[in-house]
C-alpha positions, 0 to 999 in steps of 0.5 A: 500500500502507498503511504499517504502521509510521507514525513523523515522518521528520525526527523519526526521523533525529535520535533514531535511535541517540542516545535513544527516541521514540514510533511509532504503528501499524496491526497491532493487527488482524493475523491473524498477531498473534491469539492463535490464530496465536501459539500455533500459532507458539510450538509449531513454533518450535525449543526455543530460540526460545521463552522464558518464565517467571513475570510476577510480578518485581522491576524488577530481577533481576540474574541472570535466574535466573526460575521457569518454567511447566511447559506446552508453549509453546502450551499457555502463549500459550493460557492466558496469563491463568490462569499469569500468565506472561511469553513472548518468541518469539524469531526469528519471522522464520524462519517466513515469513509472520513474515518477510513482516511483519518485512519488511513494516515494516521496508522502510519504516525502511530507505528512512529509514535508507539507508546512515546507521551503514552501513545496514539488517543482520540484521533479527530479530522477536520476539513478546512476551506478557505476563500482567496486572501482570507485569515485564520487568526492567531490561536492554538488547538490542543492537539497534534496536528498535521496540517495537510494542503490538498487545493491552493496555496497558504502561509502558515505561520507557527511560533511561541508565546512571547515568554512563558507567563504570557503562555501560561496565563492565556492557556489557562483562560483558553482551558478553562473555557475561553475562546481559542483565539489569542490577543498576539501574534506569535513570536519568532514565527516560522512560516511554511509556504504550503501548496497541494501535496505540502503540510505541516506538523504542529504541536499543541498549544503552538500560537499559529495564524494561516493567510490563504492565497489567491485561490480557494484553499482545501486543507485536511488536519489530522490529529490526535492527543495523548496523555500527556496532552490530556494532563497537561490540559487538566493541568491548566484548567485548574489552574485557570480556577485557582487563578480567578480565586486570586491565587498564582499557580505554577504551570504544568510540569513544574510539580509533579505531585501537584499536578496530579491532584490538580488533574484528579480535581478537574476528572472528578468536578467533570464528573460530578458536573456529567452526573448533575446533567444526568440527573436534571435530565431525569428529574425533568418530565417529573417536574414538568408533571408536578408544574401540571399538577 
């Protein structure tokens, strides 16, 4: 079988988590990668896995409050060019011939991977589309990621936080629910100039911003966490707690033994939190009766 995602092993091994990397690809000719394919995909996806909004935005956008196109989300990826948009379709692994691709690729990174971070877990897709010229702000994602360019051209440009205390702080806010999006560019960014059959690794958490070319853009993203990248995330958020109660907690990795209670502290809240969902759910009909009488 032809590999589908084509990267050096060695190379791989040593930025994997730590910095960004350049990948190349065989998918630029995909049939499920067609704009066909795309959008009949965008309007059997639920309502939440499909995002999109208008291209034109500045590097940053600190509040990720955007305009959106008035169109059903196939109308959106067929007519891409004419409504200069921006469109993720998140999740694409639950159809499953996406799947079947994601694992595809992905397959061949776990052989790499083995149990290194504590192995391969929830790998995810999502399909972006881009008008021409349009912007993807600066942000971060909390996962590996492959960034892989099947039509156009774009820039994309990987960085660092200005200093770890910027770092810190904005990750915090992202985990404990804040939007994605951050207030600065990345510093010291590299930027990958990617063309159909280029891509790019990106670690988690890497500050990142995509300027899209003079045509419309399709690009697959493939991704996974591990867990590592889980504690680290649980990390944060109860960090971003501890810092709304006017405390200075200390980042992921300094203390260990500190930083297990406070990941045991985020499962156990997110299951109590699950249990109460749970609960109010049950107890609805009943209530619903008893306001009847």
């Amino acid at each position: 079988m032809t590999s589908l995602l084509q990267l050096d092993p060695d190379r791989f091994a040593a930025v994997l988590g730590r910095t960004s990397m350049a990948v190349t690809h065989r998918l630029v000719d995909h049939p499920l990668l067609e704009r066909g394919a795309l959008a009949d995909l965008a309007d059997r996806l639920p309502a939440a896995s499909v995002e999109h909004n208008l291209g034109s935005l500045p590097t940053v956008v600190p509040t990720g409050e955007v305009t959106r196109v008035d169109a059903a989300p196939g109308d959106v990826v067929r007519t891409i060019e004419e409504n200069a948009s921006w469109m993720v379709l998140k999740n694409v692994e639950a159809d499953p011939a996406y799947a079947a691709l994601l694992d595809e690729c992905l397959d061949e990174v776990q052989t790499l991977l083995g149990d290194r971070d504590g192995g391969m877990r929830q790998r995810e897709a999502f399909i972006f589309l881009s008008a021409p010229n349009s912007v993807t702000p600066s942000h971060v994602d909390p996962e590996h990621n492959f960034l892989l360019q099947v039509r156009g051209t774009k820039q994309m440009h990987v960085g660092r936080f200005a200093d770890p205390a910027t770092e810190q702080r904005e990750l915090e806010r992202i985990y404990f629910g804040g939007h994605r999006n951050i207030e600065q560019p990345p510093a010291e960014d590299e930027c990958y100039e990617l063309a159909p059959g280029d891509g790019v690794y990106v670690r988690p958490d890497a500050p990142h911003y995509v300027v899209n070319g003079p045509g419309t853009s399709v690009s697959f993203s493939i991704t996974w966490r591990t867990p590592q990248t889980r504690h680290a995330a649980r990390v944060h958020r109860a960090n971003g707690h501890l810092r709304r109660l006017r405390m200075k907690p200390q980042a992921p990795g300094a203390d260990p033994r500190r930083d297990r209670a406070k990941a045991g502290f985020v499962v156990a809240a997110t299951a109590a939190a699950r249990a109460g969902r749970l609960l109010r759910e049950r107890l609805a009909p009943v209530a619903a009766r008893l306001r009847r009488g």
